[in-house]
C-alpha positions as CSV (number, residue, x, y, z in Angstrom):
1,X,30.9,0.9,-33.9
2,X,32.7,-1.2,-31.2
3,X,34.4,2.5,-30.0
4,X,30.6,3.5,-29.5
5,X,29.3,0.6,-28.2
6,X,31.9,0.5,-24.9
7,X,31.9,3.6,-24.8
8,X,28.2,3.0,-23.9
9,X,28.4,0.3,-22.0
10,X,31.2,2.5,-19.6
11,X,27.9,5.0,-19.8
12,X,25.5,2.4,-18.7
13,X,27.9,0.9,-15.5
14,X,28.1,4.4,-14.6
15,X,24.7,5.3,-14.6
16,X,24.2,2.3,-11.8
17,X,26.2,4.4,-9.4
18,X,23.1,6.5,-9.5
19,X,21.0,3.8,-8.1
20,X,23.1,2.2,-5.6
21,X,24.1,5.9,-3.9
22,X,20.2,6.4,-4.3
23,X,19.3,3.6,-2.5
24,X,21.7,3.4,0.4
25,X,20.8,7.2,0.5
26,X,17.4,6.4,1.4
27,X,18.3,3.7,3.4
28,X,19.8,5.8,6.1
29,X,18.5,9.1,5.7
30,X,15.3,8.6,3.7
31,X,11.9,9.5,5.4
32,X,10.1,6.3,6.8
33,X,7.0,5.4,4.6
34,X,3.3,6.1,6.6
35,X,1.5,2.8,6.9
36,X,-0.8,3.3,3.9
37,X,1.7,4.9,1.5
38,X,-0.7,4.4,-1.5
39,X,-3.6,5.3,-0.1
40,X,-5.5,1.7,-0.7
41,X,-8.5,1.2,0.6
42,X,-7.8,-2.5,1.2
43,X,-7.5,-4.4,4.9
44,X,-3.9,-5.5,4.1
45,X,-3.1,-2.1,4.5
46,X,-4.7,-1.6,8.5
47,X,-2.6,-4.6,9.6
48,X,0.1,-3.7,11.9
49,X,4.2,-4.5,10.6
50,X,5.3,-7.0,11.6
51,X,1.4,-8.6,11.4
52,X,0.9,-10.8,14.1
53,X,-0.2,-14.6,14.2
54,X,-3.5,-14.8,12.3
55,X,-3.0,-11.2,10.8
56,X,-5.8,-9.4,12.9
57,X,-6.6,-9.8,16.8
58,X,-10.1,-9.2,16.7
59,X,-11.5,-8.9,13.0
60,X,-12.7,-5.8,11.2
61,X,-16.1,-5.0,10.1
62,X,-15.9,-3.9,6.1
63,X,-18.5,-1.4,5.4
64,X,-17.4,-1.2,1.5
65,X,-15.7,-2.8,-1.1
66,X,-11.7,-2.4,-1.8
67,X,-11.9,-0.5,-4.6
68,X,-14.4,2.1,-4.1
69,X,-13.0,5.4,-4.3
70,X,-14.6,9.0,-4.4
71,X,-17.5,8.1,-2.3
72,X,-19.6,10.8,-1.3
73,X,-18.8,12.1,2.1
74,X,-15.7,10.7,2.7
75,X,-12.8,13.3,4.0
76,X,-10.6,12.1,1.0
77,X,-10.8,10.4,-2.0
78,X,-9.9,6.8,-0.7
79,X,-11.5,5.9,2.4
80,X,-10.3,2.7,3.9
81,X,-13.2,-0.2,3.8
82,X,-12.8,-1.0,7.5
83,X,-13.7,2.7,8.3
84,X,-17.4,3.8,8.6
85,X,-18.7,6.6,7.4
86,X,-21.6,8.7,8.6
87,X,-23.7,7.5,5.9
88,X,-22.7,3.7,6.1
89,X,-25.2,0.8,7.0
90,X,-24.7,-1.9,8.7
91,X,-22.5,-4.7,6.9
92,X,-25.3,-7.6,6.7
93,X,-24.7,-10.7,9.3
94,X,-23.1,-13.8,7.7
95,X,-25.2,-16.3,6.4
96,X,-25.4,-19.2,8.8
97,X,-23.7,-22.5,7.5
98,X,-25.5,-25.0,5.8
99,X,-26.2,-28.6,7.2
């Protein structure tokens, strides 16, 4: 049992040479990831990188909740919320503040 066991533990340290070449791999020569990778349809993902002071310079309009997928007439299945549509209203103003 102990022969098996280092013997799988010699396995198991080798195995992480697969990772680390992996990831310096990509590192270098790896393609560089679009901005919305995962094709949210959050506004964290329309931010620029780095995202400047205060995240947006003028804020976006949202026509649609974050996690509305397969809407009908979007291009694709995830449509980003800050994107109308031909078929969008118009987001509802803000309720004024109460005194």
């Amino acid at each position: 049992m102990n022969h098996f066991i280092s013997l799988a533990a010699f396995a198991l340290f080798a195995s992480q040479f697969l990772f680390i070449g992996n990831f310096v791999w990509s590192l270098f020569k790896g393609k560089k990831a679009e901005q919305n990778p995962w094709r949210d349809n959050g506004l964290e993902w329309t931010l620029p990188n780095p995202a400047p002071h205060g995240n947006w310079e003028k804020i976006p309009t949202v026509y649609r909740g974050p996690y509305e997928y397969s809407l009908p007439g979007a291009p694709d299945d995830w449509y980003p919320q800050s994107s109308k549509l031909p078929n969008d209203r118009e987001p509802a103003p803000a309720p004024a503040p109460a005194h």
